[in-house]
Residue, then its C-alpha position, 0 to 999 in steps of 0.5 A: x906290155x909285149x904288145x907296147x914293146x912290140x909296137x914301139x920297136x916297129x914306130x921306132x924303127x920305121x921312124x928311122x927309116x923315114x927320116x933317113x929317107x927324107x934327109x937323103x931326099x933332101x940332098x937329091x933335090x939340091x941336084x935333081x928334081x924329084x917329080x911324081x905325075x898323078x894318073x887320076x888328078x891334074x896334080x903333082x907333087x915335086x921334092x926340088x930344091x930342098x921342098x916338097x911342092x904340091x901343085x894341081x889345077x882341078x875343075x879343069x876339063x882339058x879345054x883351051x890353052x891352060x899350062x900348069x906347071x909342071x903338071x902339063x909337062x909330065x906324064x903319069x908317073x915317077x920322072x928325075x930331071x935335072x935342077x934348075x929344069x925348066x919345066x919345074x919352076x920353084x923360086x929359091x927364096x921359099x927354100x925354108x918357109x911353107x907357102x900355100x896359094x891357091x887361085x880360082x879363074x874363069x867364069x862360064x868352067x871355073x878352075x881352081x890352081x893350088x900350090x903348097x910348098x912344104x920344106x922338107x925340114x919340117x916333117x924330117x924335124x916332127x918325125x926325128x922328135x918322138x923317133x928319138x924320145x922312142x929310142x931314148x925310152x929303149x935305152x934306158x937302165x932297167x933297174x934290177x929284178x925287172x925283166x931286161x926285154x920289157x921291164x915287168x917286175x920280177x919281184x917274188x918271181x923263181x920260176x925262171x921266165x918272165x910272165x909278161x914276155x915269156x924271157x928266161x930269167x935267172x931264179x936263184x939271183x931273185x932268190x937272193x935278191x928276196x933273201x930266200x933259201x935255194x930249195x933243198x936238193x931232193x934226197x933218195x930214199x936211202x937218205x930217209x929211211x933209217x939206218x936198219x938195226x944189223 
C-alpha cells in the first residue's frame, strides 16, 4: 500500500508537470517556432503553430540537391525562431487534426520523406485525464478508523501507528471507536499490598 501511494504521488505529480509544460509549449508556438535538429538522423521535430511536427528524410546519403524542410535549414540542436519563418513550413489548416505522410522517391538511392503532424492538444488531453483521476483518488474522504496518509484499516489496532505506512495514529480514539476500556493505570506496590496491622 505505501509503495502504491508512493508511486501515485510521483505519476500524479510529473503528470502535472507535463501537462503544464505542454500548455505553456502550446502558447509559445503561437509566437515562436520551437526546433530541435536531430545530430544522429536527418530528422526533425518542430512544436509551431499550436503542433508538434515530426519530419526527416532518411535513405538519404547527402548527394544532389535534396532540401528537407526544415531539416536542411538547422544545425543539430535546440533553435527558437520566429512564427511565420520561413524556414519552417507548416500550413495553419492542420492546426486541430493529426496528418501522417510519407513519400518514397528516386530509384537507383531511394529515399523515404516522412511527416507527422501531432496537435498538441491531444497528448495534453491523454495526460490531463488519468492526472486528474489520480488527483481525485488523493482527495478523497477517507472514512474513519482508517489511517489518513494510505487509508489501511485501522480497526482492532491500539498500538498507535499504522502498520502499513508506519503513521501515528491516535489509540484511545480507536478504543472508542471499538468500545473498549482504556487500560488500568499501573498501580505502585503500596497500592497492592495491604494495609500492615498497627
Amino acid at each position: 500500500m505505501v509503495r502504491r501511494s508512493k508511486t501515485r504521488r510521483v505519476l500524479k505529480w510529473g503528470g502535472t508537470a507535463v501537462c503544464v509544460m505542454l500548455v505553456g509549449l502550446f502558447f509559445l508556438s503561437l509566437r515562436c517556432c520551437v526546433v530541435w535538429r536531430f545530430s544522429h538522423l536527418h530528422a526533425a521535430l518542430v512544436v509551431t503553430n499550436g503542433n508538434a511536427w515530426f519530419t526527416g528524410l532518411f535513405g538519404w546519403r547527402g548527394g544532389g540537391s535534396v532540401i528537407a524542410y526544415p531539416v536542411d535549414w538547422f544545425p543539430a540542436g535546440w533553435h527558437i525562431c520566429a512564427a511565420g519563418d520561413s524556414r519552417v513550413y507548416l500550413p495553419s489548416d492542420r492546426r486541430w487534426l493529426p496528418v501522417s505522410h510519407h513519400e518514397t522517391f528516386g530509384l537507383t538511392d531511394p529515399m523515404t520523406y516522412v511527416e507527422f503532424i501531432v496537435p498538441l492538444w491531444m497528448p495534453l488531453l491523454a495526460l490531463a485525464v488519468p492526472t486528474a483521476i489520480l488527483w481525485w483518488l488523493d482527495r478523497r474522504r477517507i472514512p474513519p478508523g482508517h489511517c489518513q496518509i494510505c487509508g489501511y484499516n485501522l480497526t482492532g489496532n491500539v498500538s498507535g501507528r499504522c502498520p502499513e505506512c508506519g503513521t501515528p495514529t491516535d489509540p484511545e480514539a480507536e478504543r472508542r471507536r471499538c468500545g473498549k476500556a482504556p487500560p488500568a493505570p499501573a498501580t505502585g506496590a503500596s497500592d497492592r499490598d495491604p494495609p500492615s496491622a498497627g
